[in-house]
C-alpha positions in Angstrom: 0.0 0.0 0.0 1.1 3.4 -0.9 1.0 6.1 1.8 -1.1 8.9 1.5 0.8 12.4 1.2 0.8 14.6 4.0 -2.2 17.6 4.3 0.2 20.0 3.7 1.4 18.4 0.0 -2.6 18.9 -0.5 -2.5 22.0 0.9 -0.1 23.1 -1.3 -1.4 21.5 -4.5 -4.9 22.3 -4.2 -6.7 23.7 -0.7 -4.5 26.2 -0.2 -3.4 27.0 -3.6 -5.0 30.1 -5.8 -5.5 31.3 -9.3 -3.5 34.4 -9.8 -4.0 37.4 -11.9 -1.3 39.3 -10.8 2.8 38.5 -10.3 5.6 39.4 -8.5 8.5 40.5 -10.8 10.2 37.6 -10.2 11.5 35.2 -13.1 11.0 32.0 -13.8 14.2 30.6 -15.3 14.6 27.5 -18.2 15.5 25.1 -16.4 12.3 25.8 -13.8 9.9 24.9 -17.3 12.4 21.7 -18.0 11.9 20.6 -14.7 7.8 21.3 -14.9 7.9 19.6 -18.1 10.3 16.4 -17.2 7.8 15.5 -14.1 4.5 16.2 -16.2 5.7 14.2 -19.3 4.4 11.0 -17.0 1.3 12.2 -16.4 -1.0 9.3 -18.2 -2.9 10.3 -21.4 -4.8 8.2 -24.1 -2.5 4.8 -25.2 0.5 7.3 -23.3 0.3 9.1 -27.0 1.4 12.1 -25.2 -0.8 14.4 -27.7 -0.1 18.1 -25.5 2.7 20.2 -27.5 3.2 23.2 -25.2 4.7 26.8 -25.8 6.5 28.6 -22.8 6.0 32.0 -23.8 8.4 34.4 -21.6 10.1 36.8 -24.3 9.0 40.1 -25.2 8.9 39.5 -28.8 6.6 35.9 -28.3 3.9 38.0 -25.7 3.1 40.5 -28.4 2.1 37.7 -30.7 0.1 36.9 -27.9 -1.8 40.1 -27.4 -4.1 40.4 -30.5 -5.7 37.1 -29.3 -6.8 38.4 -25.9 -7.8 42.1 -27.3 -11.7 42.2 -26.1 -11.5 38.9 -23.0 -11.5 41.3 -19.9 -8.5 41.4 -17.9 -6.6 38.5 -19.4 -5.0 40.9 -21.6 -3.4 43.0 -18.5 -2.8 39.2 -16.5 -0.5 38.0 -19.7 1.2 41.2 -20.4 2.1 40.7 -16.7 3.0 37.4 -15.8 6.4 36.1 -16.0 5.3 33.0 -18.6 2.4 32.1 -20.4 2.4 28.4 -21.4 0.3 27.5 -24.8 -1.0 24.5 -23.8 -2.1 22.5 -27.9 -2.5 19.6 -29.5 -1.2 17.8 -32.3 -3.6 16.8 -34.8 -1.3 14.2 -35.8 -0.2 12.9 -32.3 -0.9 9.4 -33.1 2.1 9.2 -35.6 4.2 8.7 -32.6 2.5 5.5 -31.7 5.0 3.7 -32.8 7.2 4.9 -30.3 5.0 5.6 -27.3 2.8 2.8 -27.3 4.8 -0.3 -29.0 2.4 -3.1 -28.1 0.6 -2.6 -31.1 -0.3 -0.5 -33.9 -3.1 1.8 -33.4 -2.6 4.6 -36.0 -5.2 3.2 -38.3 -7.9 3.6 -35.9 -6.8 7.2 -35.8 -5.9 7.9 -39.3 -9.3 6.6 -40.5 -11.8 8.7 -38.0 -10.7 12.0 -38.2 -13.5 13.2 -35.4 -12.4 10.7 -32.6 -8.6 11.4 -33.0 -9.7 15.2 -32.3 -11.5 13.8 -29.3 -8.3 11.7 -28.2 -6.1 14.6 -28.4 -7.9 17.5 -26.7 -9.2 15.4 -23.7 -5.5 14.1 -23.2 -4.2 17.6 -23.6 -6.2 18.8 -21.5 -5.5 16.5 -18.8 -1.8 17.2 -19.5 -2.3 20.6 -18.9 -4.1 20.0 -15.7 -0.7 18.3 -14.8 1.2 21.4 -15.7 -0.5 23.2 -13.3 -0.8 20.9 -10.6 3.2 20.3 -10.9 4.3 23.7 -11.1 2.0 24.3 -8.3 4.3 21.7 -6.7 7.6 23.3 -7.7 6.6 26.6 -5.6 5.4 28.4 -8.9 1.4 29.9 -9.3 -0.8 29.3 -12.3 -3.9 30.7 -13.7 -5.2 28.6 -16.5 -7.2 30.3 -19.4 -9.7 30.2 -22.2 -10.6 33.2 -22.7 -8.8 34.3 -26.0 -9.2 33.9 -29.7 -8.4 30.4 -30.8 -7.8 30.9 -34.6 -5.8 34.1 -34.0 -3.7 32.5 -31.7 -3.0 29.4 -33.6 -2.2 32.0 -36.7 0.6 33.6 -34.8 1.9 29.9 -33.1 1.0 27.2 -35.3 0.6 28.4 -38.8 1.6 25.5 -41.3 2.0 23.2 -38.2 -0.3 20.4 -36.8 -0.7 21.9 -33.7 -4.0 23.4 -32.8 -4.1 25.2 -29.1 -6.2 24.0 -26.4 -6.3 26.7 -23.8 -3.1 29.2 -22.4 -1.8 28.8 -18.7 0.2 32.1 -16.6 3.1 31.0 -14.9 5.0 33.0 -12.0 5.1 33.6 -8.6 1.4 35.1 -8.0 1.2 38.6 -5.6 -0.5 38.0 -2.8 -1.7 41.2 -1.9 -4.1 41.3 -4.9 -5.7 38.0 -4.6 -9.2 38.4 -4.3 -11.0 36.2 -1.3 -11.7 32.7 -2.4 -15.2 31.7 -4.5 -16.8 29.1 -3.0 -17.2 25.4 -4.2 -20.3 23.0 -4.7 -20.3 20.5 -2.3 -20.1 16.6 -2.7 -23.8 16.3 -2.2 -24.2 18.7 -5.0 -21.5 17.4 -7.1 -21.3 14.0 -6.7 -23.6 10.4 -6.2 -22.8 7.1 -5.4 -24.6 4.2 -7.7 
């Protein structure tokens, strides 16, 4: 049997933690995101065919091909124009062409290549959970998130993705959130409202 970890891991991770829309001025280095990325890279997905392709946005020039996507979505403008890093969180359309690699007990590209509709299912659902892993393990690292989706899909996947395979999925700040500005917490359903045993 596996121990459970201690409250304050949970703490940490999740009862304690916050979305932040503002940030301290301090940075979050490369080696920080290949960390994040070399713990969430085990995260389980679909047949482990790893569909997330992700885009740690931190330079000047990469925000302002950022910007034009968030013009009109409230203060997610001001929140990415501020935060140390925002991660573009996507998908391959064509994940399942590394099957051979990633899941070697058989081939399962056909079932992919031949429904179009339920590859896009397989790759957003796993990308999203991948990027639910980002957050979690950054969370773990000492770092703050706030995951997005308010912004304009096709506008952002123009300035990232043109000519690629990759279609984004939803954006992710990354930084060490100011505390001062967090707003008091929003309360959550309960597990009589959110959940049933059958």
């Amino acid at each position: 049997m596996r121990k459970s970890v201690s409250q304050d891991v949970f703490n940490q991770l999740f009862t304690d933690a916050r979305s932040y829309h503002h940030w301290t001025d301090e940075p979050v280095n490369d080696e920080d995101l290949k960390t994040l990325y070399d713990i969430i890279k085990y995260g389980p997905t679909s047949g482990n065919l790893q569909p997330a392709r992700i885009v740690f946005v931190r330079s000047e020039e990469g925000k302002e091909k950022l910007y034009p996507a968030l013009e009109g979505m409230g203060s997610n403008l001001n929140q990415v124009k501020s935060a140390p890093v925002t991660a573009i969180i996507a998908q391959d359309e064509l994940f399942w062409k590394q099957a051979p690699k990633l899941f070697p007990r058989m081939d399962v590209r056909e079932m992919f290549e031949k429904d179009e509709a339920f590859a896009e299912s397989i790759a957003y659902r796993s990308s999203s959970l991948t990027g639910a892993y980002l957050m979690i393990a950054a969370r773990g690292l000492g770092l703050d998130v706030c995951p997005m989706s308010g912004f304009h899909n096709a506008i952002l996947d123009e300035a990232f993705f043109k000519g690629t395979t990759w279609k984004t999925n939803f954006i992710c700040t990354i930084g060490y959130g100011d505390d001062s500005k967090l707003y008091p917490r929003d309360p959550r359903l309960t597990f009589e409202e959110a959940c049933r045993f059958e």
